[in-house]
N, C-alpha and C positions, 0 to 999 in steps of 0.2 A: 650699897650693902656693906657693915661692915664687916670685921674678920670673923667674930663669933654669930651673924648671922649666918654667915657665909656656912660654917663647918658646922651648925645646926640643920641647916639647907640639907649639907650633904649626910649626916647622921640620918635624918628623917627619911632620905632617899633611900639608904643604903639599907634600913631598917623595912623599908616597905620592899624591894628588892628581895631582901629573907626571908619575909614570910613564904608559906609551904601554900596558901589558896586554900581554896574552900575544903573543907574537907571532906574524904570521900563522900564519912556516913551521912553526913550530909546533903550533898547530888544525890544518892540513894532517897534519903526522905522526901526531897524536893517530889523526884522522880513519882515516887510513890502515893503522893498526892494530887501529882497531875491527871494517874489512872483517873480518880471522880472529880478533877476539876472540871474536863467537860461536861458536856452533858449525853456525847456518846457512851463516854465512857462509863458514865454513874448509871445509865440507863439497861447498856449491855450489864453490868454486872446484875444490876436488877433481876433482869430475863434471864440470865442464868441460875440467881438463887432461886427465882420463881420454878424454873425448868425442870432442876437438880430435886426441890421439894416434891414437885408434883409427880417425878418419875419415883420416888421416894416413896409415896403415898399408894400409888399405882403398885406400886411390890407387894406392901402392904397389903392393899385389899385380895389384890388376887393373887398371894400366895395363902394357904391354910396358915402355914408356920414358918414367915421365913427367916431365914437364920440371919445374923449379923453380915455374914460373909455375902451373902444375898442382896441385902439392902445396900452396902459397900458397893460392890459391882455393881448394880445396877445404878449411883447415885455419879459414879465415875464415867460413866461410858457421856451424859450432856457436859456434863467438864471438861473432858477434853477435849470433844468438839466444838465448844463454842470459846472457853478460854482462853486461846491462842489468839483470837481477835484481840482481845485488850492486850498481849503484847504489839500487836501491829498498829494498834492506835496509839501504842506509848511512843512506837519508833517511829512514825509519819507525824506527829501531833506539831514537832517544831516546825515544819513544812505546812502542813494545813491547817493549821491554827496561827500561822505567821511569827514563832516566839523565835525563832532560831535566833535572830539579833539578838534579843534580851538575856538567852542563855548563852552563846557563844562571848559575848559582851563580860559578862558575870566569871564564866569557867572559858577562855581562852582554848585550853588543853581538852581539844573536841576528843580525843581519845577515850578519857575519863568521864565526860557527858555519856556516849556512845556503852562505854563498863560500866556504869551507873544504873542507866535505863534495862542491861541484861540483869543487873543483881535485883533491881526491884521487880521485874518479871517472874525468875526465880522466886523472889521472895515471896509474890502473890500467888502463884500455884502451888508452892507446898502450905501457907498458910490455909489458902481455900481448901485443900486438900484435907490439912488438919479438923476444918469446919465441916467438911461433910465425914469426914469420918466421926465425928461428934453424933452430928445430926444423926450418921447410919445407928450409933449405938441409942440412942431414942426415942428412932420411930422403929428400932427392935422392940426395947424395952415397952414403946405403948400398943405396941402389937401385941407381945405376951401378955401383958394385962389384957388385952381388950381381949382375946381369944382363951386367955386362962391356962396356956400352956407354958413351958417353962423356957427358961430364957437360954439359948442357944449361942453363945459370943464364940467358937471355937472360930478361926480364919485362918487363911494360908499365910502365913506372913509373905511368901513368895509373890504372891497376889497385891499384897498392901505395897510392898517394895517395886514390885513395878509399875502398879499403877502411879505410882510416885513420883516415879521414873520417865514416862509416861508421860504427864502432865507438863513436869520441869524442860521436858523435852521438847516439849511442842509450844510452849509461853517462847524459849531461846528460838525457836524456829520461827515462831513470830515476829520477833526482835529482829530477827537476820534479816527475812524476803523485807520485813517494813524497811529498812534501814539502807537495804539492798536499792529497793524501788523508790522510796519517797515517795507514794501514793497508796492511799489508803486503798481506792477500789480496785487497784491492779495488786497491790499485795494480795487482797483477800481472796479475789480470781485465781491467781498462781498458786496460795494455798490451798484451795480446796480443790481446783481445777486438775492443777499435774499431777496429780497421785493419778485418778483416772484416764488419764489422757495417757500417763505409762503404762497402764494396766493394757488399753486400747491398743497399745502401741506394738505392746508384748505378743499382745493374742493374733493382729494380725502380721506380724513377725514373730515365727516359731522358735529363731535363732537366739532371739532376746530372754529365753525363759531361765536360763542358765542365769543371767546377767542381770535380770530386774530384782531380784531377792536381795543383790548386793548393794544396788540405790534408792529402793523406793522403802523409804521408812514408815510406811504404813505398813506393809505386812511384816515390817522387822520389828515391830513393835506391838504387831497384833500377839505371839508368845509372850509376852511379861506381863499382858495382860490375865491369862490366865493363870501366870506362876509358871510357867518350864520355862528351862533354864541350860543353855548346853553352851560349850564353846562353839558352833558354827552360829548357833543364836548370835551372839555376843559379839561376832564379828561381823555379821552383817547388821549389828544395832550400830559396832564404831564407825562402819564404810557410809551407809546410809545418813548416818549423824551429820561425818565430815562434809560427806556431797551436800543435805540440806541444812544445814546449821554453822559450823565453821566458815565454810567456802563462801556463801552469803553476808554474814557477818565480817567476813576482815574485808569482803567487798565493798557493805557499806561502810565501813568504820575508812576506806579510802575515800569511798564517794565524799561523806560527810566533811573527813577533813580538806578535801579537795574541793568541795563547791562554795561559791562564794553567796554572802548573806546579804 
């Protein structure tokens, strides 16, 4: 090799050495397309627009007149239930889909794979959230026509900001227990299962009633749902957050960069 191969050699090294890697919004988009690359994934969403419409329609008929606020609420209560699933198939998917090599291979820096898959979670629950809030103004609007009464859009904003809230809450607590466990059917067990199993737990331990309000993020989430709003609220939403959401999360995001591919 001669001397100007040589320190082309090393320019070309030292060049690819600087580059910054993929970039974020990018992992983000990736991320984001993987929700429907499966065919879990494209399917759950399915059942939930299907779920969200028909609970939707359900208002409709049998309410005389119901207001926007109404059809809202009632279109958010299958979203949150079932939505957090597709966070937990984004965080198991490297795992049960076998891609972990091909993305780990691609982004190295498991940290930012792991930040990636939370912001596109996020990002799918307030977007869907935007979508039924859409839909709720709608199937108001074709309500009032079809009933001939007048249109009613007044809503708590209180209401809208939490269910929000809410939603984005439970897509990252997806993220975490997935991420946590690397298994998809033991993630979705442990989500749905320990809420009740600490409620169980409470009731036949009296001493615990003091103390379950400050970790079990279903009932600390159950007030935003309908709008109140107080500082003990607010503090048992942070404590309850950190025990299911934080604490999960930086455990996987250890697991992750700790297990080998």
């Amino acid at each position: 090799m001669t001397e100007t191969q040589y320190q082309a050699a090393l320019s070309a090294e030292s060049s690819f050495g600087a580059r910054s890697g993929i970039p974020f919004g990018r992992l983000v988009h990736v991320e984001l397309r993987k929700q429907l690359d499966t065919r879990a994934g494209r399917w759950l969403l399915i059942t939930i627009a299907v779920v969200t419409c028909t609970v939707m329609t359900g208002t409709a008929l049998l309410s005389s007149n119901p207001s926007y606020g109404t059809m809202l609420v009632g279109a958010v209560a299958p979203l949150g239930l079932l939505l957090p699933v597709v966070g937990i198939l984004s965080a198991t998917s490297e795992w049960s889909q076998r891609t972990a090599l091909v993305t780990f291979s691609l982004e190295p820096r498991r940290l930012r794979v792991s930040l990636a898959k939370l912001a596109s979670a996020v990002l799918t629950g307030a977007g869907l959230f935007l979508g039924v809030c859409i839909l709720g103004l709608l199937g108001h609007l074709f309500s009032s026509l079809a009933t001939g009464s007048g249109l009613n859009v007044s809503v708590n904003i209180g209401v809208v900001t939490g269910s929000l809230l809410v939603i984005v809450i439970g897509m990252a607590q997806g993220i975490a227990i997935g991420s946590l466990l690397a298994n998809t059917p033991a993630a979705i067990v442990v989500f749905y299962v320990a809420p009740s199993a600490m409620s169980l737990v409470s009731g036949l331990l009296p001493s615990l009633h003091q103390v379950l309000p400050w970790i079990d993020i279903t009932s600390a989430t159950a007030p935003l749902l309908l709008g109140v709003s107080s500082l003990p609220i607010w503090a048992r939403l942070a404590t309850s957050t950190v025990f299911w959401v934080v604490l999960p999360f930086i455990g996987g995001v250890i697991r992750t960069t700790r297990t080998d591919v």
